[in-house]
C-alpha positions in Angstrom: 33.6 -61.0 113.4 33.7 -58.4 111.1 34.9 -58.5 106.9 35.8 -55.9 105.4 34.9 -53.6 108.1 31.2 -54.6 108.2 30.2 -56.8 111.0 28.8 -60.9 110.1 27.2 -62.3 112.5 27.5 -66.1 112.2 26.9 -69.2 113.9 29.7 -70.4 116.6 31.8 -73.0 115.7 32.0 -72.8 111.8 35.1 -72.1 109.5 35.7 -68.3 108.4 34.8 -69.3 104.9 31.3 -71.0 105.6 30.5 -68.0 107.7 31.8 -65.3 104.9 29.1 -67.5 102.1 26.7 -67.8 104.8 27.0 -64.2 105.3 26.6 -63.4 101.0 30.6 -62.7 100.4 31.1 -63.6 97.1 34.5 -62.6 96.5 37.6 -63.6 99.4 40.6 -62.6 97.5 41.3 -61.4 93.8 44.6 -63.0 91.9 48.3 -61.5 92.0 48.5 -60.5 88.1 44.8 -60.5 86.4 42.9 -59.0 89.9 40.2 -61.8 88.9 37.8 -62.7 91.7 38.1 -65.7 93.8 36.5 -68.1 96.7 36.6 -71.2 98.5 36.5 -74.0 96.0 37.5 -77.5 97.8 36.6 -76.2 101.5 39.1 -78.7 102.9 42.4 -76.8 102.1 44.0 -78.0 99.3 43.1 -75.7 96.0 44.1 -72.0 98.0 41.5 -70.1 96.5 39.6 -69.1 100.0 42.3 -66.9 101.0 42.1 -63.4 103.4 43.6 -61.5 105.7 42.8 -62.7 109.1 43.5 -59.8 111.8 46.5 -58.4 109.8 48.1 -61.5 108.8 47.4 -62.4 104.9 47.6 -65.7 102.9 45.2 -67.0 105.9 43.4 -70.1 104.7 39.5 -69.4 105.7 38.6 -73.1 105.0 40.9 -74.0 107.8 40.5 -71.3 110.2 37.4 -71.5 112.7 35.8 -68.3 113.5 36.2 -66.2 116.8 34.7 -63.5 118.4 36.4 -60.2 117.4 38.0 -62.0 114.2 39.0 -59.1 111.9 38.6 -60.4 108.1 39.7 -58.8 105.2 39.3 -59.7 101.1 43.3 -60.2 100.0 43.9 -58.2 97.3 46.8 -60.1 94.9 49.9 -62.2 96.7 51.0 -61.6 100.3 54.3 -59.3 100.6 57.1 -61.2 101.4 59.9 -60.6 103.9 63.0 -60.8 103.5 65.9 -61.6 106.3 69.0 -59.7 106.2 71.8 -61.8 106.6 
């Protein structure tokens, strides 16, 4: 997998964010209004604060997401766009 355009190489059957700390990330997303930094806190998906981009899709929750080959990761950078339908 790689994050932030650097290739990890981490053990096989681990969650993105234990292979991201394993790895030495420190930082997996930065808040919406005050850009602080942020990572996985609860590692079991509750408090929100492990969140990345996971091969162009953001708000992806690392704690819950297990690791594949080729994974693209990417530190989110304040709140996911939103879409809106037309209707």
């Amino acid at each position: 997998m790689t994050f932030d355009g650097k290739s990890v190489d981490v053990p096989a059957g681990v969650s993105v964010a234990a292979a991201l700390l394993i790895s030495g990330a420190r930082q997996f997303r930065s808040t919406p209004v005050s850009a602080a930094p942020r990572a996985p806190y609860c590692m079991m998906g509750v408090c929100f604060e492990c969140l990345v981009q996971i091969d162009g899709r953001p708000g992806r929750q690392s704690c819950l997401t297990a690791v594949r080959d080729g994974m693209v990761v990417e530190c989110q950078h304040g709140a996911s766009a939103l879409t809106l339908a037309e209707g």
